[in-house]
C-alpha positions as CSV (number, residue, x, y, z in Angstrom):
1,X,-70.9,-172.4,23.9
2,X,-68.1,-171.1,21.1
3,X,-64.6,-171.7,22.1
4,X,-63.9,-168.2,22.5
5,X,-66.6,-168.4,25.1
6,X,-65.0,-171.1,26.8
7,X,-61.8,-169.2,26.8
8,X,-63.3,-165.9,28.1
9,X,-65.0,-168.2,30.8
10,X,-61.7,-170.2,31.6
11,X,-60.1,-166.6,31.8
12,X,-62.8,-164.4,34.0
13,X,-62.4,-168.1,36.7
14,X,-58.6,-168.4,36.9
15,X,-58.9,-168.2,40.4
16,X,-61.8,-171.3,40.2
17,X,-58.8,-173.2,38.4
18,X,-56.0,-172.3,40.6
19,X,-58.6,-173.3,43.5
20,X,-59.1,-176.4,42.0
21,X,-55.3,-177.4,41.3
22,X,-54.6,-176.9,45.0
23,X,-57.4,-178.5,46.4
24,X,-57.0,-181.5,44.4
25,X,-52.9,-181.7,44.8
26,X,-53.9,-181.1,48.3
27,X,-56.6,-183.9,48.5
28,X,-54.1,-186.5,46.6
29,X,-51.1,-186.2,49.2
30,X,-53.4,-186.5,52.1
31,X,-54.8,-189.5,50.6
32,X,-51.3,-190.8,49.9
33,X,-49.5,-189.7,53.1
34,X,-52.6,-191.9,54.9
35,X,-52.4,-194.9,52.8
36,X,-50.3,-197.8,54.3
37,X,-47.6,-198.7,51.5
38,X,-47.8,-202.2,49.9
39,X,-45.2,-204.4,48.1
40,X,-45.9,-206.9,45.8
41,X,-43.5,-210.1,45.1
42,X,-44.1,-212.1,41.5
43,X,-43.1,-215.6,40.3
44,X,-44.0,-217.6,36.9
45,X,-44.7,-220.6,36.4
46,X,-45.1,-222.7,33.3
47,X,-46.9,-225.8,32.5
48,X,-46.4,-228.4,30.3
49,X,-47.7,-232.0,30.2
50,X,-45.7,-235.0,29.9
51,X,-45.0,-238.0,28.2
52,X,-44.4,-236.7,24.9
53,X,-42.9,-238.9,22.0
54,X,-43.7,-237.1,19.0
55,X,-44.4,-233.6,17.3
56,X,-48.0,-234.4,17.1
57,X,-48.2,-235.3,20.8
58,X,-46.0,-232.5,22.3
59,X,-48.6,-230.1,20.0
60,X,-51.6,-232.0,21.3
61,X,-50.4,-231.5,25.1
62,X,-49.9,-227.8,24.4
63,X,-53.2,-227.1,23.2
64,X,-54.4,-229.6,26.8
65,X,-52.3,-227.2,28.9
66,X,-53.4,-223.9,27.6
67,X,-56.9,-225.1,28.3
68,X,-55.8,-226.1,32.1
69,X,-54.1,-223.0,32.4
70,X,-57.6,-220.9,33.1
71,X,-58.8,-223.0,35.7
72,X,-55.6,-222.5,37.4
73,X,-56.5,-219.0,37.9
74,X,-59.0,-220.1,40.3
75,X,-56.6,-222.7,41.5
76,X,-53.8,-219.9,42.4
77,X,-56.3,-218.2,44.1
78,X,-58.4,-220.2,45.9
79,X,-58.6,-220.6,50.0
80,X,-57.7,-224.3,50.0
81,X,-54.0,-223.2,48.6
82,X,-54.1,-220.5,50.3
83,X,-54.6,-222.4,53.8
84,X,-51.7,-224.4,52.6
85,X,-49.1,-221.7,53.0
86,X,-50.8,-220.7,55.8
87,X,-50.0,-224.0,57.7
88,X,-46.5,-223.7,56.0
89,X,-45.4,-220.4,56.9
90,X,-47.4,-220.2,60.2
91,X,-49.2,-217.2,59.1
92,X,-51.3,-215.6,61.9
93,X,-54.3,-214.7,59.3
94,X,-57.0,-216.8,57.6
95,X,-56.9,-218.5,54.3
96,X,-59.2,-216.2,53.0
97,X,-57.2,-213.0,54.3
98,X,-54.6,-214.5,52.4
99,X,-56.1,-215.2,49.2
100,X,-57.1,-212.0,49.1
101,X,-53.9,-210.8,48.7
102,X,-53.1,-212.6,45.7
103,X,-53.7,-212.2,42.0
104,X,-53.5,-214.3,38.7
105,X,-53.2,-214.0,35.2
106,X,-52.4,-216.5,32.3
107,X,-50.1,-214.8,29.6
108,X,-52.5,-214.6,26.8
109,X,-52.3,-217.6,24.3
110,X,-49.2,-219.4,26.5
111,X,-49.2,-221.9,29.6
112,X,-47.5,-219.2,31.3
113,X,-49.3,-218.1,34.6
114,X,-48.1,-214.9,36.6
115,X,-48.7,-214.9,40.3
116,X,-48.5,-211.6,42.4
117,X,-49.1,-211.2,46.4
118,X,-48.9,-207.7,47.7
119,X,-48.4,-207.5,51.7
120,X,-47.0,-204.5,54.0
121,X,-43.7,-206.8,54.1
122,X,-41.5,-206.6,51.1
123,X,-40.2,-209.9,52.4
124,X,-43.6,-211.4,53.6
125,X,-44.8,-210.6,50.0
126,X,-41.2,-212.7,48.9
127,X,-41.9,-215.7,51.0
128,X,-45.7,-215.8,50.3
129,X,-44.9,-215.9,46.7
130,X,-42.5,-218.6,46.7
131,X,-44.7,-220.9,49.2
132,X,-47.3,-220.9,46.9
133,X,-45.2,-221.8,43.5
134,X,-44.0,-224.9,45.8
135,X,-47.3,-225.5,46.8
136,X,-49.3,-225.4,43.3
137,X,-47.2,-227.3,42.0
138,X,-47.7,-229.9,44.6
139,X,-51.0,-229.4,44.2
140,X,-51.5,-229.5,40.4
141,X,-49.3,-232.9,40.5
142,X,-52.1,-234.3,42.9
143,X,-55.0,-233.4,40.8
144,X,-53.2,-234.2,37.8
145,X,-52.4,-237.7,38.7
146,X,-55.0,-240.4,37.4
147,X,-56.1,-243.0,39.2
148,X,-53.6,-245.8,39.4
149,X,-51.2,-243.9,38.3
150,X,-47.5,-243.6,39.5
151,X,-46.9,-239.8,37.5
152,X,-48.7,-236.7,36.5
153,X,-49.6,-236.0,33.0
154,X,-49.4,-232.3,34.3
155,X,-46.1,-230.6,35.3
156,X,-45.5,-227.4,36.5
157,X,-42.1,-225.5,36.8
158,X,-41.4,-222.2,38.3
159,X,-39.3,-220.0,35.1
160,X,-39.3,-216.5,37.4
161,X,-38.3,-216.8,41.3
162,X,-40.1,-214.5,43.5
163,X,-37.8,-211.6,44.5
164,X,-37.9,-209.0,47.4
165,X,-39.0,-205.2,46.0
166,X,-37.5,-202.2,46.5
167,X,-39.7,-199.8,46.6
168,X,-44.0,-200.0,47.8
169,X,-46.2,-200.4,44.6
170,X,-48.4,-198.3,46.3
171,X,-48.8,-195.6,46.9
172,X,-46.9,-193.5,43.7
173,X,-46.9,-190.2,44.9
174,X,-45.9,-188.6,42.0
175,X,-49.1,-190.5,40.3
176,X,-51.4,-189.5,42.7
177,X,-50.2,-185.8,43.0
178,X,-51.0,-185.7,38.8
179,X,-54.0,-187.4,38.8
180,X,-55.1,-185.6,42.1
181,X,-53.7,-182.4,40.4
182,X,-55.8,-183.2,36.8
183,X,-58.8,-184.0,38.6
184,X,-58.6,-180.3,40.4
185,X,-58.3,-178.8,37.3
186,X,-61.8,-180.3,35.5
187,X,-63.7,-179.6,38.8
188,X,-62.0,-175.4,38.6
189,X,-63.0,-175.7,35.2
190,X,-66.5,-177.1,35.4
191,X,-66.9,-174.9,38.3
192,X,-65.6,-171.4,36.1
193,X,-68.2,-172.7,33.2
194,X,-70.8,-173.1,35.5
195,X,-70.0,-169.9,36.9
196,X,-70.0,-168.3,33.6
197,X,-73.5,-169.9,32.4
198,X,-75.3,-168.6,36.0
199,X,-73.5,-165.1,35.9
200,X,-76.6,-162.5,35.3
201,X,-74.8,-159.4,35.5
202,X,-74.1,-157.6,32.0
203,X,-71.0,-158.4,30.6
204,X,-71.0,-157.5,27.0
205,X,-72.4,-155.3,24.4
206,X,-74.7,-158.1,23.1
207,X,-76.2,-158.1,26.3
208,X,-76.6,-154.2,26.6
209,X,-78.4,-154.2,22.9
210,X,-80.6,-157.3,24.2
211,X,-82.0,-155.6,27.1
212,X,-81.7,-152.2,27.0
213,X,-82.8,-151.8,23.2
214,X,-79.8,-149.4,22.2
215,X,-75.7,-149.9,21.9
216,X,-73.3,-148.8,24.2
217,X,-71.9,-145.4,23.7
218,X,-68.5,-146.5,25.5
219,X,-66.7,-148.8,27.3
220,X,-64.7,-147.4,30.7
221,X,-61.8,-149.7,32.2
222,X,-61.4,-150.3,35.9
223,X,-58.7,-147.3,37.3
224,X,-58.0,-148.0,40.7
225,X,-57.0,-144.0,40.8
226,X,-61.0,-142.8,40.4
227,X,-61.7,-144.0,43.8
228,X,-59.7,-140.9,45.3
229,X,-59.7,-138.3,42.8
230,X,-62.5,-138.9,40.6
231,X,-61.2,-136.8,37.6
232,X,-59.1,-138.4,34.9
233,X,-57.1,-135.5,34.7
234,X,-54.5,-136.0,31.9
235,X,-54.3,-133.0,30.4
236,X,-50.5,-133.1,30.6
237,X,-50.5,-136.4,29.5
238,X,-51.8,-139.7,28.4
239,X,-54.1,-142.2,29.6
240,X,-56.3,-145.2,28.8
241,X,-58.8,-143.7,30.3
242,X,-58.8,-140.1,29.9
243,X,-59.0,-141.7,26.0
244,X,-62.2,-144.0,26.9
245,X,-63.9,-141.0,27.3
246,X,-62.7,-139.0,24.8
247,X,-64.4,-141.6,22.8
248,X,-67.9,-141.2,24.3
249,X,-67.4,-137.8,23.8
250,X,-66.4,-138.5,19.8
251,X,-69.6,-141.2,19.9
252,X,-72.4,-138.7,21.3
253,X,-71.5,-136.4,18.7
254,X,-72.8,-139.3,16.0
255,X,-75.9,-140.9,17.8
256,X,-78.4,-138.7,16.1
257,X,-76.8,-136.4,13.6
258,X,-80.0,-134.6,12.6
259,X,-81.1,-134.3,16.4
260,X,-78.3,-133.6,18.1
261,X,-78.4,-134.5,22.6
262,X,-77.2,-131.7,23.8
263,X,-79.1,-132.2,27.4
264,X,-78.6,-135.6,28.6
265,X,-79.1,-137.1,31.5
266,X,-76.5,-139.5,33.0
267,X,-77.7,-142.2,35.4
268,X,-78.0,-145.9,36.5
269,X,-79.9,-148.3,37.4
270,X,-79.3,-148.3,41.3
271,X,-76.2,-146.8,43.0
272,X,-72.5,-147.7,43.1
273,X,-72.5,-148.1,39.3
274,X,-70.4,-145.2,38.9
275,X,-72.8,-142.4,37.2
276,X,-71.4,-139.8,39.0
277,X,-67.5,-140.4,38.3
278,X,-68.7,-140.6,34.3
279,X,-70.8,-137.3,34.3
280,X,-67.9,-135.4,35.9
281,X,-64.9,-136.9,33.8
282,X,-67.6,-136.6,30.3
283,X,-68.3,-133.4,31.2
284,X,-64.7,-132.3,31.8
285,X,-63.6,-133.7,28.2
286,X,-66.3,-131.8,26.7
287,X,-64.8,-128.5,27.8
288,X,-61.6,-129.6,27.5
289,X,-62.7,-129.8,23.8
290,X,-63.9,-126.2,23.9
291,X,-67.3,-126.7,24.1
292,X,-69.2,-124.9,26.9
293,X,-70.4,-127.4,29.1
294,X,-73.0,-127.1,32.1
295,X,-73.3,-129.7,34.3
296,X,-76.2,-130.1,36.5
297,X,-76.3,-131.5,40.2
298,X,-79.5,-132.9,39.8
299,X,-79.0,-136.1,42.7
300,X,-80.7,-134.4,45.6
301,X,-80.6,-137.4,47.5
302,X,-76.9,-138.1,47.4
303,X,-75.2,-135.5,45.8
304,X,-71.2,-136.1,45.1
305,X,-70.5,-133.9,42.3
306,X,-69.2,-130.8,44.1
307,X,-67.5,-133.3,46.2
308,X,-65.7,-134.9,43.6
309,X,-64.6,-132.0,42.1
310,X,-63.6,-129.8,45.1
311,X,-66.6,-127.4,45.0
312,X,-68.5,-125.7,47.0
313,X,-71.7,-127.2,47.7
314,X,-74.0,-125.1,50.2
315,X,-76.3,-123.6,47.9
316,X,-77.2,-124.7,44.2
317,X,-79.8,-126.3,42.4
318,X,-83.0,-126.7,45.1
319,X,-82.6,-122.8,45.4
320,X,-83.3,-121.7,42.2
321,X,-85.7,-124.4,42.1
322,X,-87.3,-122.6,45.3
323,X,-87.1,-119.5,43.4
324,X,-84.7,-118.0,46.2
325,X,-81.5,-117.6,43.9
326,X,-80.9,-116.9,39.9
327,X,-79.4,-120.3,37.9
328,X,-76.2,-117.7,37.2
329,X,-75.9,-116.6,40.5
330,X,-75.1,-120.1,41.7
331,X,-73.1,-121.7,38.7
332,X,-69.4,-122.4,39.7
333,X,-66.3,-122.6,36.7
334,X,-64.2,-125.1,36.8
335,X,-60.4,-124.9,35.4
336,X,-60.8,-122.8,31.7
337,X,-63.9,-121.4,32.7
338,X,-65.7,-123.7,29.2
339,X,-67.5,-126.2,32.1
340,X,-70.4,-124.2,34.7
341,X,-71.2,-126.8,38.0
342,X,-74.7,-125.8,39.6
343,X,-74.6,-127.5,43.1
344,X,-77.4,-129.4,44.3
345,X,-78.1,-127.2,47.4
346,X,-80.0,-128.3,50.6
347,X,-81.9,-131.4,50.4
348,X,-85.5,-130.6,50.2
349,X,-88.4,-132.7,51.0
350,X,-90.2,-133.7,47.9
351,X,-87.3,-134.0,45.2
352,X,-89.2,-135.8,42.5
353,X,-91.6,-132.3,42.5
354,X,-89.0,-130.8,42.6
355,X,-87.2,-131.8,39.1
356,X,-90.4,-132.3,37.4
357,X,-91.2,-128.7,38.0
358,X,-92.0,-126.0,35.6
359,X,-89.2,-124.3,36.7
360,X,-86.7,-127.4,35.9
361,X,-87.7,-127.2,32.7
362,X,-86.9,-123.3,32.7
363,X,-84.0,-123.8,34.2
364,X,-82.5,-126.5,31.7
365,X,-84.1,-124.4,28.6
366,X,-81.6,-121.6,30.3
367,X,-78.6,-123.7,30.5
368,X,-79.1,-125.4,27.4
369,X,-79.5,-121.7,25.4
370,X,-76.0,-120.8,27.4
371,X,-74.5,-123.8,26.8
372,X,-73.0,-126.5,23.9
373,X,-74.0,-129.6,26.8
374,X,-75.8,-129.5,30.1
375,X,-75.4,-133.0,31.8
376,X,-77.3,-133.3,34.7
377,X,-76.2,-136.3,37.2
378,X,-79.7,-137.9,38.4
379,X,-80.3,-140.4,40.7
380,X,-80.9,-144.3,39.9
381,X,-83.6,-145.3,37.7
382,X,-85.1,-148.2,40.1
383,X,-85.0,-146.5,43.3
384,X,-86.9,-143.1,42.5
385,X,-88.6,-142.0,39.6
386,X,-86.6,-138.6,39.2
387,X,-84.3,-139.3,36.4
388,X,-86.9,-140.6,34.7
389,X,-88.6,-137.4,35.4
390,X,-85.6,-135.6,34.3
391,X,-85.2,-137.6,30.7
392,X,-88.3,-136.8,29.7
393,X,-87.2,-132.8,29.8
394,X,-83.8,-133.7,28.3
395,X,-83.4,-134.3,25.2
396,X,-82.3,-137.8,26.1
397,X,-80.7,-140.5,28.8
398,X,-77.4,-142.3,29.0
399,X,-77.8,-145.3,31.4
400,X,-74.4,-146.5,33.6
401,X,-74.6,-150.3,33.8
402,X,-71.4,-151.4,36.1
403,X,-69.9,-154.5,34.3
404,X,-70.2,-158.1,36.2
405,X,-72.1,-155.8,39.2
406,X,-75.4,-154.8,37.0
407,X,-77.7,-157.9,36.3
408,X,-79.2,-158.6,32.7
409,X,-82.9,-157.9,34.9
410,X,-81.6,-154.4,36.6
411,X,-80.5,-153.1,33.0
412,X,-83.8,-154.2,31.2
413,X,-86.3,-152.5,34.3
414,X,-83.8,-149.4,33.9
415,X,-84.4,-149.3,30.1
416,X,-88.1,-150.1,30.4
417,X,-88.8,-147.3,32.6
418,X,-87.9,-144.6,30.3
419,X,-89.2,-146.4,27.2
420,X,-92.9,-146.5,29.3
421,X,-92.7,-142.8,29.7
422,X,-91.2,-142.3,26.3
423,X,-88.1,-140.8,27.4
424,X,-85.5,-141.3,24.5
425,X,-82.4,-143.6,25.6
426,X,-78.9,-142.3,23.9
427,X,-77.2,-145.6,25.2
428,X,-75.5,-147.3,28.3
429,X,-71.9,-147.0,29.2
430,X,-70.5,-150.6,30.2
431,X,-68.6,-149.2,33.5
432,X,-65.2,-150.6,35.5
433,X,-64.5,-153.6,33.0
434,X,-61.7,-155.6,35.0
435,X,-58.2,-155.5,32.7
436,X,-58.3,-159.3,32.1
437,X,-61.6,-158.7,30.2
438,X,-61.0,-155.2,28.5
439,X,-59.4,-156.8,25.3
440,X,-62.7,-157.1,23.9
441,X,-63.5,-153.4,24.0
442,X,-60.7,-152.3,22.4
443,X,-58.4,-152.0,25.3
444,X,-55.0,-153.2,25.8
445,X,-53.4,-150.9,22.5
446,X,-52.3,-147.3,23.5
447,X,-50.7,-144.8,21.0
448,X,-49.3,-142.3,23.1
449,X,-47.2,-138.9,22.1
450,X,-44.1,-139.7,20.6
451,X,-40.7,-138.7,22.7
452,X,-38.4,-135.9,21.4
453,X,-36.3,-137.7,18.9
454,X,-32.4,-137.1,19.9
455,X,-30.9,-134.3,17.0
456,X,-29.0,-135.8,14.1
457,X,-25.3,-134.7,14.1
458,X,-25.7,-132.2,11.1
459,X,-28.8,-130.4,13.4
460,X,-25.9,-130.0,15.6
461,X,-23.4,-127.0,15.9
462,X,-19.8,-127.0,16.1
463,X,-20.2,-127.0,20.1
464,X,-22.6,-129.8,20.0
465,X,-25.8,-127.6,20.5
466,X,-28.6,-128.0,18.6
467,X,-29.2,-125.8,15.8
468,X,-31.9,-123.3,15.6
469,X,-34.3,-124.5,12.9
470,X,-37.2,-122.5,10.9
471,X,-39.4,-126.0,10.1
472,X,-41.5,-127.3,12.8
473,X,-41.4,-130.8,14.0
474,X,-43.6,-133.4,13.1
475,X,-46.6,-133.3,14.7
476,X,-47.6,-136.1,17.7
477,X,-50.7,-137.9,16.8
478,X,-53.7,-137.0,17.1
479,X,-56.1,-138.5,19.8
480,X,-59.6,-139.0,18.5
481,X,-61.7,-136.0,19.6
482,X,-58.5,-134.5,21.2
483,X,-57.0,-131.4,20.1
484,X,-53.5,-131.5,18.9
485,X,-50.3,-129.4,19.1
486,X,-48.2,-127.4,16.8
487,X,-44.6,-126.6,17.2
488,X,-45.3,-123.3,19.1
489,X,-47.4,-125.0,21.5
490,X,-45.7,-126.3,24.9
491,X,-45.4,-130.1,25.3
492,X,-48.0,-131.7,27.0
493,X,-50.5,-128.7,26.2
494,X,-53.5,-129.3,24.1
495,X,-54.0,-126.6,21.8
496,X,-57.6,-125.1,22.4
497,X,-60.0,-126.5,19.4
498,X,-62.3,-123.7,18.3
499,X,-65.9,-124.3,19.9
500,X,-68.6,-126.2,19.3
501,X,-71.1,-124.6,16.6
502,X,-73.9,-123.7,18.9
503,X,-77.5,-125.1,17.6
504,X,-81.1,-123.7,17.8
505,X,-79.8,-120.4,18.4
């Protein structure tokens, strides 16, 4: 995995992180709210051996001390010691409750020991500490006597008095809350990579070109505004994406310059992928760029194109099918008159017949001789066989794969089953890419119409009214495959393009 995979990963599972941060600040101050609070009381104590007369002795009874020093480690820590301040304090516990509460350490290369006991009671832990420097040291002079001896060759001396603590040693909140709050944190992340790695829906254009054999022919943003209208209208105006597919219009124009798609069928591998919503808004940017444009309500299952444009939709494309109504008698304009809608009509019975009919094919060859585009919104791909009935009339298919919805196996059965019937895939549009991930597809730049610059004071009259001018303005830029304006066009108003060059007639 690249880095800029772990980053796209960290950034698709924020939430997993955030998640994770809370959980684990959340798991350390329950852990430390529960946990009894301890104080801990320290002393030193030195040892030294005695009776020495010279330098060679005092170094020779250094080197004899830092080799006792070790054993009275275990010493310091023993039970028998330990039962010693027992008996002297009149502690209710047992020797070996209390030595557990006790630790040692020599002070590397000295005869320094440091003794720490840790108890609920800052001034248990005090006392306990104390008691057992008196104590060793009593001890250590008894085991350090020899026999017939009136002194110890050992002494020991306590150099740090035990003292009472202010605050518990543990718990450290702030401590726990960090670590608590750092260990949250690997678990999101290890959670939003693992997430990542065992995600199976199509996410990027490598995956598209993997599976479905072709590159995608655009890339549509999420707009929370399509779920009501349907129609990026922006006519007046601009918008990401009203531009998105502008550019799928631009792209379709360049898939196969000698064999130009001028019938294409837009559909998906199963429904909710948003097929519908791209025919209608492709379809309206084609007219939009003076093309004459047809588009076809070919979903007699679940028709929604009439719906999402405010049509009528009682009689359409079943009846001319049916042979009960002409293809022109039925076709509805929409806006300029340059885009045609043929309804679906009633629902007949066999719909895959129906489409695969001689009198489809008639129908489209009509359209097609009428029109610049005929799009014809078909049904899923895995579902029903009809838009693979209807690509292979067309002169080609655009499959809509719904990014982090569509799996890597939907895509690839969608693909395969107009490549078994050799119906000729144009491309897949990656639909409803979340704005956290659209940087990667170009999004996240805009280059909208410049505002009205303000007149300079010598375009200005004597009253402070603008003067009349005989140059134009400068132009606003451009939009790819978007008409632009002059100066006697109104602001906001495309300028009609001049149409399409019709082919094969």
């Amino acid at each position: 995995m690249e880095l800029k995979d772990v980053l796209q990963a960290l950034r698709n599972g924020w939430w997993l992180l955030a998640v994770g941060l809370l959980i684990g600040l959340a798991a350390a101050g329950v852990a430390t709210w529960q946990t009894t609070p301890l104080y801990s009381s320290s002393t030193q104590l030195f040892v030294k051996t005695t009776g020495q007369e010279d330098t060679s002795t005092a170094y020779q009874g250094n080197l004899f001390s830092q080799q006792r020093v070790t054993s009275y480690v275990q010493l310091l820590t023993g039970e028998q010691l330990a039962g010693r301040v027992v008996d002297q304090l009149s502690l209710a516990e047992t020797p070996a409750e209390l030595a557990s509460t006790v630790s040692a350490s020599v002070v590397p290369e000295t005869v320094l020991l440091n003794v720490t006991v840790t108890r609920e009671s800052a001034t248990e832990a005090r006392n306990i500490a104390a008691a057992l420097g008196q104590q060793f040291t009593s001890r250590v002079t008894e085991l350090e006597t020899p026999d017939g001896a009136t002194s110890s060759t050992v002494k020991v001396e306590v150099t740090g008095e035990p003292k009472v603590a202010g605050a518990p040693t543990t718990p450290q909140p702030t401590r726990n809350l960090a670590l608590g709050g750092l260990a949250g944190l690997f678990v999101g992340a290890g959670a939003a990579f693992a997430r990542e790695r065992l995600d199976n829906t199509v996410k990027t254009t490598d995956d598209v070109s993997r599976l479905a054999g072709v590159g995608v022919v655009g890339a549509l943003i999420e707009d929370p505004t399509l779920t009501d209208r349907h129609v990026a209208d922006d006519e007046d105006g601009y918008s990401e994406t009203g531009e998105a597919y502008r550019q799928i219009r631009t792209n379709l124009q360049f898939l196969d310059v000698d064999n130009h798609a001028r019938t294409i069928v837009i559909t998906s591998s199963l429904p909710g992928e948003g097929k519908t919503t791209v025919a209608v808004n492709l379809a309206v940017v084609l007219a939009q760029s003076g093309a004459r444009v047809a588009l076809v309500e070919a979903d007699l299952r679940r028709p929604r194109v009439t719906r999402y444009l405010g049509m009528i939709s009682g009689a359409g494309l079943s009846n001319v099918l049916a042979g009960t109504a002409e293809y022109h008698e039925l076709t509805q304009p929409y806006r300029n008159g340059n885009l045609a809608v043929l309804a679906a009509g009633p629902m007949p019975p066999n719909p895959s017949e129906m489409l695969g009919s001689k009198q489809m094919r008639a129908l489209l060859a009509q359209a097609r001789q009428e029109n610049d585009y005929v799009l014809i919104d078909a049904p899923p791909l895995l579902p029903v066989t009809d838009a693979a009935v209807l690509s292979v009339i067309a002169d080609g298919a655009i499959i809509i794969a719904r990014y982090g919805v569509t799996t890597r196996a939907q895509l690839a059965q969608a693909a395969e089953n107009l490549h078994r019937i050799d119906a000729k895939l144009l491309g897949v549009v990656l639909n409803r890419i979340p704005p956290k991930a659209a940087e990667g597809y170009g999004y996240g730049y805009s280059y909208a119409y410049d505002a009205q610059p303000e007149p300079t004071p010598e375009a200005r009259d004597k009253n402070g009214r603008q003067r009349l001018t005989t140059h134009t303005t400068s132009m606003p830029a451009v939009r790819d495959g978007a008409p632009g304006r002059d100066a006697t066009t109104p602001p906001g108003r495309p300028r009609p393009a001049p149409p399409v060059p019709k082919r094969g007639r």
